[in-house]
C-alpha positions in Angstrom: 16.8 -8.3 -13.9 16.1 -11.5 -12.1 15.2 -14.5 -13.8 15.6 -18.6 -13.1 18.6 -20.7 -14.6 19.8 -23.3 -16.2 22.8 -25.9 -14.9 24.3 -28.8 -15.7 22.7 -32.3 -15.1 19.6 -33.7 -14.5 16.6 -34.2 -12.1 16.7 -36.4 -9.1 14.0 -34.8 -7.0 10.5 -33.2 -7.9 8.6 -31.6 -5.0 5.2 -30.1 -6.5 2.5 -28.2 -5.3 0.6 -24.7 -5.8 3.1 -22.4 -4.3 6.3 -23.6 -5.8 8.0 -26.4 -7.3 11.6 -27.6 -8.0 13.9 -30.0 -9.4 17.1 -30.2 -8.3 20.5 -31.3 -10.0 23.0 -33.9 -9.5 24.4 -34.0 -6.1 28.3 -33.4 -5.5 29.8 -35.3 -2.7 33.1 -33.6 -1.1 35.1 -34.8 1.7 37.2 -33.4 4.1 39.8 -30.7 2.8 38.2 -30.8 -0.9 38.1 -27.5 -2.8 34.6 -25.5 -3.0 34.7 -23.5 -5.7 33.1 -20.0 -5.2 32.0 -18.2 -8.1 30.9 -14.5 -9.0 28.2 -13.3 -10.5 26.8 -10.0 -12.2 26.1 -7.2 -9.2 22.4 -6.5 -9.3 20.1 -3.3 -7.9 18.0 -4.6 -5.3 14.6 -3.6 -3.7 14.7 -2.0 -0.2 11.9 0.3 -0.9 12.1 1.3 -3.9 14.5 0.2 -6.8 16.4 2.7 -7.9 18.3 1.0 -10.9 17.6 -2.0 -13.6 21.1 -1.9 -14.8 23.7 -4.7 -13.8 27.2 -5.0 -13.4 30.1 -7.4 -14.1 31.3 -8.6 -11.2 35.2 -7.5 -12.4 33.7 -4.3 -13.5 37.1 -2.4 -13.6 35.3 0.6 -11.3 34.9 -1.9 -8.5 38.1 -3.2 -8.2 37.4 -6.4 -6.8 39.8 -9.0 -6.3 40.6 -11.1 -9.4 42.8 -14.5 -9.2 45.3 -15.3 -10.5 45.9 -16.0 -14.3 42.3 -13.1 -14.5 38.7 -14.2 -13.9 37.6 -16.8 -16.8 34.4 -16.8 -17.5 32.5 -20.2 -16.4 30.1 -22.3 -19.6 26.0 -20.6 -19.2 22.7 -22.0 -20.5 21.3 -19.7 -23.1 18.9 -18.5 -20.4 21.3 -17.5 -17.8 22.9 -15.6 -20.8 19.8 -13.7 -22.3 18.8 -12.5 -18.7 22.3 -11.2 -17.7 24.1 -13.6 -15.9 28.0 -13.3 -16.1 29.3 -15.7 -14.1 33.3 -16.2 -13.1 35.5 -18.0 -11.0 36.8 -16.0 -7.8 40.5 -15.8 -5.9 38.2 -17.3 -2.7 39.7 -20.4 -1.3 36.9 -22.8 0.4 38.0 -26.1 1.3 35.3 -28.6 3.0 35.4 -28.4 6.9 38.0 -26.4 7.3 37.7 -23.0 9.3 39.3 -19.8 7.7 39.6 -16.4 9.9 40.3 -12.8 8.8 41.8 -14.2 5.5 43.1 -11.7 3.0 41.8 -11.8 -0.2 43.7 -8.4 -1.7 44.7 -5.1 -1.2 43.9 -2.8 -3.8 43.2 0.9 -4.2 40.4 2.7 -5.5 41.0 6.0 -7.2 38.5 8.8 -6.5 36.7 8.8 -9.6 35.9 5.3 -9.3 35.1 6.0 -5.5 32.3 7.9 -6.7 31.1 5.2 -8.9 31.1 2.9 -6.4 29.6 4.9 -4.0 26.6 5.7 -6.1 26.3 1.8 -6.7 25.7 1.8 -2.8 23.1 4.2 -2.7 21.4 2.5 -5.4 21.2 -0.7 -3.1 23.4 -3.0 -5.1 23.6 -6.5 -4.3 26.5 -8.8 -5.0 26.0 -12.4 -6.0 28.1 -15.3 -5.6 27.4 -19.1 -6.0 28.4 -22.0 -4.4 27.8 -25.6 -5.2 25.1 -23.9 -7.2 23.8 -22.3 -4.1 23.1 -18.5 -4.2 25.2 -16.5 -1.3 22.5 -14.9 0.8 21.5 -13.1 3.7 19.3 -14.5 6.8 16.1 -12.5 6.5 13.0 -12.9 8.5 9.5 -12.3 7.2 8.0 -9.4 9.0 4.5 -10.7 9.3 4.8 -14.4 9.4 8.4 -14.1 11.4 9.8 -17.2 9.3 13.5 -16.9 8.5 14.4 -17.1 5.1 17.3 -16.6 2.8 17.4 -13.3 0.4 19.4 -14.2 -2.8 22.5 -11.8 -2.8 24.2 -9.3 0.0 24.6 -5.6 0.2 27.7 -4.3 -1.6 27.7 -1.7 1.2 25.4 0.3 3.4 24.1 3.8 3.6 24.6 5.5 7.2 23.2 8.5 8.1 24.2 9.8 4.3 27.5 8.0 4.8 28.5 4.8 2.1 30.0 2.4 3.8 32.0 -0.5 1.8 31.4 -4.0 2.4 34.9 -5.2 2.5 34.6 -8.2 4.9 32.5 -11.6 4.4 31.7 -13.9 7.5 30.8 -16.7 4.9 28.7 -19.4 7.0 28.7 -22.9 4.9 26.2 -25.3 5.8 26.7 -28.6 4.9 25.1 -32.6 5.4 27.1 -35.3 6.5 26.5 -38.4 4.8 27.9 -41.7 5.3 31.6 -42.4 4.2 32.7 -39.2 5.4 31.0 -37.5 2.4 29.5 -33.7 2.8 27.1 -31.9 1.1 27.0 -27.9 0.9 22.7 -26.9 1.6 22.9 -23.4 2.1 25.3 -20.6 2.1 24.7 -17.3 4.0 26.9 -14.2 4.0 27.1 -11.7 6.6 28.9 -8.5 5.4 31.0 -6.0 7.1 32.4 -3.0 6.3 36.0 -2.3 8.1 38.4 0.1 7.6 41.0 -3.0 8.3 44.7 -0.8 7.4 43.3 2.0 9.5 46.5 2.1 12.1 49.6 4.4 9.9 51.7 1.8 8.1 49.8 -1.2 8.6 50.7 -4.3 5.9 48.3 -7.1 7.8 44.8 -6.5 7.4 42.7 -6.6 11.3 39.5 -7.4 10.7 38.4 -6.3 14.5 38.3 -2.6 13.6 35.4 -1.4 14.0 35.6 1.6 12.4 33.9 1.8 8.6 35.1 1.3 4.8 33.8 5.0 3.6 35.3 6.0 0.5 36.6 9.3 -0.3 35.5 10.8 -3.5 38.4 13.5 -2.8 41.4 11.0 -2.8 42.7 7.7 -3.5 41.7 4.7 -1.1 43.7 2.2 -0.1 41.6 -0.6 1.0 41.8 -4.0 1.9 39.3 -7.2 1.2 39.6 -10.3 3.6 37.1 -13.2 4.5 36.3 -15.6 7.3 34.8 -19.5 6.6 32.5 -21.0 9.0 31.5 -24.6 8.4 28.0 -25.3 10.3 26.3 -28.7 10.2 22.9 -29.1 9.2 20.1 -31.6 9.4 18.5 -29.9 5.7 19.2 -32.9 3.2 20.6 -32.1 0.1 17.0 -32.7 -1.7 15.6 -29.9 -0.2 18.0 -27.4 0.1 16.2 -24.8 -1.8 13.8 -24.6 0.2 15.1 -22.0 2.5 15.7 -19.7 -0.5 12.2 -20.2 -2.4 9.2 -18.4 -0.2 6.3 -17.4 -0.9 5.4 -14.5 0.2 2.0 -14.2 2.2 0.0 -17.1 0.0 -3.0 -15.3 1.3 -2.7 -12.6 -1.0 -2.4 -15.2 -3.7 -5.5 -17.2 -2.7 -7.2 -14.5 -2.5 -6.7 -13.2 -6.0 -7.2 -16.6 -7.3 -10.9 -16.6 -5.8 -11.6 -13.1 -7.1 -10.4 -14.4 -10.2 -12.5 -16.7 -10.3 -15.8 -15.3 -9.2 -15.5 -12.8 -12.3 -14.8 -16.0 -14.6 -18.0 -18.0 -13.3 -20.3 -14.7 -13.5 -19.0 -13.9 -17.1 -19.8 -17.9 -17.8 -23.4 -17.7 -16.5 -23.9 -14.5 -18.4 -22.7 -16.0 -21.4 -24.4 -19.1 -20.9 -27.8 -17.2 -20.7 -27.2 -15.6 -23.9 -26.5 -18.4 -25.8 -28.8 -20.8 -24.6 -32.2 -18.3 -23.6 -32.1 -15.4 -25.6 -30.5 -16.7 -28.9 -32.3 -20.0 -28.6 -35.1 -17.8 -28.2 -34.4 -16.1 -31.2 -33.3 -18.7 -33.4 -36.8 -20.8 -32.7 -38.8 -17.1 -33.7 -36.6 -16.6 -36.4 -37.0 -20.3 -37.8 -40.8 -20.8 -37.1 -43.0 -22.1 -39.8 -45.5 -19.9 -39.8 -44.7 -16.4 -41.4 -48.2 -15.1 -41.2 -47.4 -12.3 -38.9 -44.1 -10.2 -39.1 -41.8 -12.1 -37.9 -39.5 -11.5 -41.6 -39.3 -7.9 -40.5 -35.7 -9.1 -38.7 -33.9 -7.4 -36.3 -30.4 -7.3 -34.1 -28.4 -9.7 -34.8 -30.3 -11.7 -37.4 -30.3 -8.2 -39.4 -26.7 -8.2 -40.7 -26.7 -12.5 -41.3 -25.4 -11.2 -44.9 -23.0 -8.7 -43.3 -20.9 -10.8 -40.3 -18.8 -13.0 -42.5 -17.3 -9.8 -44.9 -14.2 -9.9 -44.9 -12.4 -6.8 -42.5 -9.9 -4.4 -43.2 -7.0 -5.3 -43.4 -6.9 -9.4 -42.6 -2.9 -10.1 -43.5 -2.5 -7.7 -40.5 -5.2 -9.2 -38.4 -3.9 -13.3 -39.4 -0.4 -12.5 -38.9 -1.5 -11.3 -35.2 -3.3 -14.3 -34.5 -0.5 -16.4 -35.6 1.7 -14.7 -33.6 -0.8 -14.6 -30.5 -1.0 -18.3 -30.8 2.3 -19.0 -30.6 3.1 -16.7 -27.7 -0.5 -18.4 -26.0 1.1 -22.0 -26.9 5.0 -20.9 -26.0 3.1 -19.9 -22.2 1.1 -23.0 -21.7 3.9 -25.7 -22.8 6.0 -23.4 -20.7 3.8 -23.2 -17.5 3.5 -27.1 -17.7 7.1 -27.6 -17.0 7.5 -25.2 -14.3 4.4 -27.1 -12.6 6.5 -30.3 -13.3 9.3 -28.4 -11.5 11.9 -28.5 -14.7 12.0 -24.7 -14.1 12.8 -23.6 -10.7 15.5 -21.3 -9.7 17.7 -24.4 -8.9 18.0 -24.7 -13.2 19.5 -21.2 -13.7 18.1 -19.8 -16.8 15.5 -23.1 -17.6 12.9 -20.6 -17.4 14.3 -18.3 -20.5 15.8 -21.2 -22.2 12.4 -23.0 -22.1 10.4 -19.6 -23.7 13.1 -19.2 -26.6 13.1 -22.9 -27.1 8.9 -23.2 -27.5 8.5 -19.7 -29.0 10.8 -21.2 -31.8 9.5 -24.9 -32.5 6.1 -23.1 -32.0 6.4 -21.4 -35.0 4.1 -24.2 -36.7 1.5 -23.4 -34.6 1.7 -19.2 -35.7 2.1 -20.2 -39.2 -0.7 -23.0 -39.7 -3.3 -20.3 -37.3 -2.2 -17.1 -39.5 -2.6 -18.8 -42.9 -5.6 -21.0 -42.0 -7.6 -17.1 -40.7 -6.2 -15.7 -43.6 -7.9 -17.5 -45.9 -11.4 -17.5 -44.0 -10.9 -13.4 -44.1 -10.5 -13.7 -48.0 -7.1 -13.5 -48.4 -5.4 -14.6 -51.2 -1.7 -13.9 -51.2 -0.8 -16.9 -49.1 2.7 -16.9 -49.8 3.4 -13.2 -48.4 1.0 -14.3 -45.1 3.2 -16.8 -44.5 6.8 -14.6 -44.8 5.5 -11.7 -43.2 4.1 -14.5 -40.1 7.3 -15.8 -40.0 9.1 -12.8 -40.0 7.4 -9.5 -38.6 7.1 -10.4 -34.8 10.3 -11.5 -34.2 11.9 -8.7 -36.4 10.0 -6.3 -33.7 10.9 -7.8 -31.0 14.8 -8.1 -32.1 14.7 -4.4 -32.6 13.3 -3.6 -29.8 16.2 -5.5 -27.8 18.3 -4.4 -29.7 17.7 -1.0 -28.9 17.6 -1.9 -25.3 21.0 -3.2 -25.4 22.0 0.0 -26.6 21.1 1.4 -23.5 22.7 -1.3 -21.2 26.1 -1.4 -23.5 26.0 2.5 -23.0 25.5 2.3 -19.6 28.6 -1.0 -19.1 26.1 -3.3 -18.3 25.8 -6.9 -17.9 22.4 -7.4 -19.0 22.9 -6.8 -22.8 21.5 -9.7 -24.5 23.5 -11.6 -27.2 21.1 -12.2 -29.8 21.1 -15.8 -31.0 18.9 -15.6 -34.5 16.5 -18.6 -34.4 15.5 -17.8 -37.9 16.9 -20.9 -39.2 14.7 -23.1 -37.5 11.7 -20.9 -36.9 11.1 -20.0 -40.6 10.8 -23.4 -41.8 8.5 -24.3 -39.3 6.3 -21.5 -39.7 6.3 -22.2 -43.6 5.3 -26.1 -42.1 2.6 -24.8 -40.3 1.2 -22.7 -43.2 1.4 -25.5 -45.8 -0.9 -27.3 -43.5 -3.1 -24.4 -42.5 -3.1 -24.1 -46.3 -4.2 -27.6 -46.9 -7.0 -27.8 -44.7 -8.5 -24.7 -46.3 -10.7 -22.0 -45.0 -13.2 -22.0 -42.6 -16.9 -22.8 -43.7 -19.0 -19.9 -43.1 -23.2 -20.7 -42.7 -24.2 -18.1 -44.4 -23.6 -16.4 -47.3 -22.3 -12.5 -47.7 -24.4 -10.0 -50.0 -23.1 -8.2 -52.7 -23.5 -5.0 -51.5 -22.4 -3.8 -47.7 -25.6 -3.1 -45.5 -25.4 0.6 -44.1 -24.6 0.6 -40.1 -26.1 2.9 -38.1 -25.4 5.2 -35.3 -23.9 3.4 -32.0 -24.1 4.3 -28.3 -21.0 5.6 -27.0 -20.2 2.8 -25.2 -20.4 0.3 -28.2 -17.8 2.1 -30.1 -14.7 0.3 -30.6 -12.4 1.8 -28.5 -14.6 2.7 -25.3 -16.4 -0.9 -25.5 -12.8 -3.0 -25.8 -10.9 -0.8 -23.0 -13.9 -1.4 -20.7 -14.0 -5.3 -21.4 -10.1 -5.2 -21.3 -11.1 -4.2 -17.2 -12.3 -7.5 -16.4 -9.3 -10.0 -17.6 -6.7 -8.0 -16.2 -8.9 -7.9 -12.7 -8.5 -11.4 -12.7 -4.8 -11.2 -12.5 -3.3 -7.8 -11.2 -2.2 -9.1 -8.1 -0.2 -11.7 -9.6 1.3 -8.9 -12.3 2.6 -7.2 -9.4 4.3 -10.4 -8.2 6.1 -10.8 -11.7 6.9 -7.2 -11.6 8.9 -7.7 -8.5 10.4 -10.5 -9.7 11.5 -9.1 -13.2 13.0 -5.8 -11.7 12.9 -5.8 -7.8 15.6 -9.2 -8.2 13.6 -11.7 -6.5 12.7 -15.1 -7.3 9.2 -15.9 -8.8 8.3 -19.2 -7.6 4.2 -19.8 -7.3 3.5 -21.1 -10.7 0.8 -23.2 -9.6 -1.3 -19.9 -8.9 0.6 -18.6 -12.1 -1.1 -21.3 -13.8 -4.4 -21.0 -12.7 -4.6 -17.4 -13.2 -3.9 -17.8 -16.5 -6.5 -20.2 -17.8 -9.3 -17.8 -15.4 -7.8 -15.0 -17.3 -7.9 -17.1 -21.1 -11.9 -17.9 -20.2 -11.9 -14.3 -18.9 -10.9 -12.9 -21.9 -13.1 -15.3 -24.2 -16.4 -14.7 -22.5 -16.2 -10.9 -22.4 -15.6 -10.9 -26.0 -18.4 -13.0 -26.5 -20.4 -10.8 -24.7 -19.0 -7.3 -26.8 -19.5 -8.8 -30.0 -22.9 -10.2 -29.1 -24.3 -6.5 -28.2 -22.4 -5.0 -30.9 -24.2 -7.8 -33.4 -27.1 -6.7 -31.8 -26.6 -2.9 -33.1 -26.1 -4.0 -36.5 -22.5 -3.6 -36.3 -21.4 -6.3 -38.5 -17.2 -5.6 -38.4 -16.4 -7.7 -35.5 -13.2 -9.2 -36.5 -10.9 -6.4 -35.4 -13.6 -5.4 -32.4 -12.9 -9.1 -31.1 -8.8 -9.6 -31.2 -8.9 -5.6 -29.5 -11.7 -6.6 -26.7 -9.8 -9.8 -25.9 -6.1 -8.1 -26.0 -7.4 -4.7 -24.2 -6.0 -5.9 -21.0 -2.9 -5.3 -22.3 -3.0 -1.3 -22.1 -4.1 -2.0 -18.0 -1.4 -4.1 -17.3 0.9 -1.1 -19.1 -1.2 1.6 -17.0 -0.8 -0.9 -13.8 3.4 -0.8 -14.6 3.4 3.0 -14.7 2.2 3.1 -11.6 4.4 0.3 -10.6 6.9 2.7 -11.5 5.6 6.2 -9.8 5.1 4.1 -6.7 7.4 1.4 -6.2 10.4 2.8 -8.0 12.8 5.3 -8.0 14.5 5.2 -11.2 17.0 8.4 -11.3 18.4 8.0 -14.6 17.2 8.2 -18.1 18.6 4.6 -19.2 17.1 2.6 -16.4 13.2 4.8 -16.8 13.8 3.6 -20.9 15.1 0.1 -20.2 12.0 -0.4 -17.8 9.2 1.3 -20.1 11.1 -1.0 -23.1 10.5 -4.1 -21.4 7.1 -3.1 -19.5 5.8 -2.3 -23.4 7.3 -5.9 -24.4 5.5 -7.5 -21.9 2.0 -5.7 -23.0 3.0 -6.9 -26.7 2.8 -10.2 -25.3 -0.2 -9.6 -23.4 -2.1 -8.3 -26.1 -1.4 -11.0 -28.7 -2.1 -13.7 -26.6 -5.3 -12.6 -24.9 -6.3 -10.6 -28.8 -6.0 -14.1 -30.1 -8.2 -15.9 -27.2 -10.6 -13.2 -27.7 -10.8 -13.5 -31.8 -11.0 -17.1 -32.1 -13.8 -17.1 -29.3 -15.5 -14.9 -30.7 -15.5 -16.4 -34.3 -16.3 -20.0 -32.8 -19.7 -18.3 -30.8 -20.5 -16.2 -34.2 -20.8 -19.3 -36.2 -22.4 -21.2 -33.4 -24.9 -18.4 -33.5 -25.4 -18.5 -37.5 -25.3 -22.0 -38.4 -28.6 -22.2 -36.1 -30.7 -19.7 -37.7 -32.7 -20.6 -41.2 -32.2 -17.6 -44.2 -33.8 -17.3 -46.8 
């Protein structure tokens, strides 16, 4: 999986607007003959057509048998985020010194035994992609966008191609540096493209010296051993691309159009659901409430109906409210974690420049956020009724994250099993999460429940026979149609990014996406638990938090068929490691938009009763 990084020190240049932003770090200044350093990361499936993997590598996976330097690779200092998402980074045997030219070098000669032959070769057909860094530069390959026919650089190079059902080995690099002179004779490194060859270089009988003019193909034999050789040229090219902007080759957006245009859909749907809502609140309940609270009761107007029938009824406590608190705490921390998080990648603190910022920044909010989940879970749990405030607030602090851990944990399983790079070493934030959440409750606590306008009877008003439609499950899926309309073509940009290893980079339309889908999500459940009030269906707590998170089981149907039509997972670990984190990221989806969709709904519900005179 592809995600953005973290590195080490700080911003000097902020470039903002709705496509993409970034933030660079500190410059390094080399001059002639200075070393580059070149280092390796984890090998990664790529998308072609369809991905056929989601498991990565080690670069120094023992199968490979790459080249290792001397003394063994020693593994280079990560931010938490580039660790959580898979990054392995390591320092290479690649010698790169500023300006100076380097032709048919040899890096090694190793051999490859057949079994690990086959390994390798089934890495190729699975369109692995090898990753190196330079200067903090991702090695790429000079692409060119078919419809627009910009050139761009694609992060990472092929570890070999497939031929007419024939794997051929990469085994030579053209590495083309490009640097910017400065003055003083100072140089800095702005972009770094790799050109891949595969050569069978000690083709002639008995040949020691690799010759890198052969044109004949690495292909490994799965039937014997292979003796192979890895060399490299260096090409230093000037360039007029200051340092500043040196991303900017390798972060494209791909057609904006496509973006723009989901953003105006978007927001059609959002201002239609707004007029709709707006006409229910302000002519047909204003028209209600001035019937229901005229003075003169001469004709029948006590003989109530709709929604002013079950004014005794909407205020019961559900079923089960620990459960249904401890999801809105949790929902508001997730919805808080994403907007505090969505801020500083508009700011540009989280481009791909900052390897692992983005994952860094989510663990680091999702944990200081736990105030937020504990003060919103015990603060609903005592509107509901609730009365063990001491269990809300353990159970708030504790059952999400103890999900989620075991969920990755179970994951890693899978990528361990499968001697993978991506297994996640779990860094408990219980220590600082807990207190916080029991911060957050004590306040929630403090301020009290809710005040409700109306009092609840005694006794639970029958509720008659509903429409089809206005049953819980059929009425929430249908509602859950609208939000996720509003963003599907965005999903399918993070989809790609999070398992087709490319860079997500248009937070601004992120952004904005995300608040049409919150006021998406708010205003259809509104709507549902106005026409459900309307039916004398008075239990419209747990109605509300599933209308506003039903988007969630789209966005999973939408990732199956992701799945059936963009990918061609062959093996059991990488269909299980996708489905594990597709049903993560509908968790996340559902708690946040569930929440929206509650508290909306309890704001428009006391709107509606504080307005309206009983008797």
């Amino acid at each position: 999986m592809n995600v953005f990084g973290i590195a080490e020190g700080s911003a000097c240049h902020v470039q903002f607007n709705l496509e993409h932003a970034s933030v660079e770090r500190v410059a390094r200044d080399y001059q002639q003959g200075d070393q580059v350093d070149l280092l390796v990361n984890s090998l990664t499936p790529t998308e072609s057509s369809n991905l056929r993997s989601l498991v990565s590598y080690d670069y120094y996976h023992p199968e490979f048998h790459h080249c290792e330097p001397e003394g063994g690779p020693k593994k280079q200092p990560e931010g938490l985020g580039s660790i959580l998402f898979g990054d392995r980074i390591f320092n290479s045997p690649f010698q790169l010194n500023m300006l100076q030219n380097e032709t048919c070098k040899t890096l090694c000669k190793t051999a490859i035994p057949a079994e690990d032959a086959k390994f390798v070769n089934a890495r190729i057909e699975e369109n692995y992609a090898v990753n190196w860094l330079v200067d903090g530069l991702p090695a790429a390959e000079l692409k060119q966008d078919e419809k627009t026919r910009e050139k761009f650089y694609s992060v990472g190079f092929a570890l070999g191609d497939e031929n007419k059902g024939r794997k051929e080995l990469h085994n030579h690099y053209d590495i083309y540096l490009y640097y910017h002179s400065r003055p003083n004779n100072f140089h800095r490194v702005v972009g770094v493209v790799v050109w891949p060859v595969s050569t069978h270089s000690l083709i002639t009988a008995g040949a020691t010296t690799p010759d890198c003019s052969v044109k004949t193909p690495m292909m490994l034999r799965e039937d014997a051993e292979n003796n192979i050789a890895y060399t490299y040229s260096v090409y230093w090219v000037p360039s007029s691309t200051p340092w500043a902007t040196r991303w900017d080759n390798y972060l494209k957006v791909f057609d904006p159009r496509i973006h723009w245009f989901s953003l105006i859909n978007s927001i059609v749907i959002v201002i239609f659901l707004c007029i709709m809502v707006s006409m229910i609140l302000i002519r047909t309940l204003k028209g209600d409430i001035n019937r229901y609270n005229a003075i003169d009761l001469a004709d029948d107007v006590q003989d109530d109906y709709g929604w002013k029938l079950v004014h005794g009824e909407v205020f019961r406590s559900p079923n089960h409210p620990m459960l249904l608190s401890i999801l809105v705490g949790s929902g508001s921390q997730l919805s808080a974690m994403a907007g505090v998080t969505l801020v500083f990648a508009l700011l540009g603190f989280l481009s791909p420049s900052n390897r692992g910022a983005l994952a860094t920044m989510m663990v680091i909010c999702f944990t200081f956020f736990g105030v937020v989940a504990g003060y919103f879970s015990s603060r609903t749990y005592v509107s509901l009724g609730g009365k063990a405030e001491r269990k809300n607030t353990f159970l708030t602090a504790t059952v999400f994250p103890t999900v989620i851990f075991a969920v990755l944990f179970l994951l890693n399983l899978f990528l361990i099993g499968s001697g993978s790079s991506g297994a996640v070493p779990f860094a408990l934030w219980f220590l600082v999460s807990v207190p916080l959440t029991v911060g957050g409750a004590y306040f929630g606590n403090k301020h009290g429940a809710i005040s409700h306008p109306v009092r609840v009877n005694q006794i639970p008003r029958q509720i008659p026979p509903k429409v089809w439609y206005l049953r819980t499950w059929p009425s929430a899926l249908i509602a859950g149609i609208l939000p996720f309309g509003a963003a599907f073509i965005e999903i399918y940009f993070i989809l790609s990014s999070l398992f087709g290893s490319q860079y997500y980079i248009a937070f601004g339309f992120l952004a904005l996406t995300s608040a049409v889908v919150c006021l998406t999500s708010a205003t259809v459940t509104i709507l549902m638990t106005y026409f459900v009030l309307c039916a004398e269906e008075y239990r419209w707590h747990w109605r509300a938090f599933l209308t506003g998170g039903a988007a969630a089981f789209w966005v999973w149907l939408y990732g199956a068929f992701y799945w059936a039509s963009r990918l061609s997972l062959d093996n059991f670990a990488s269909t299980f490691l996708y489905f594990g984190y597709l049903t993560l990221i509908s968790v996340v989806v559902f708690l946040s938009c569930g929440t929206v969709g509650f508290l909306s709904a309890y704001w428009a519900v006391r709107q509606i009763y504080e307005r309206v005179r009983v008797d």
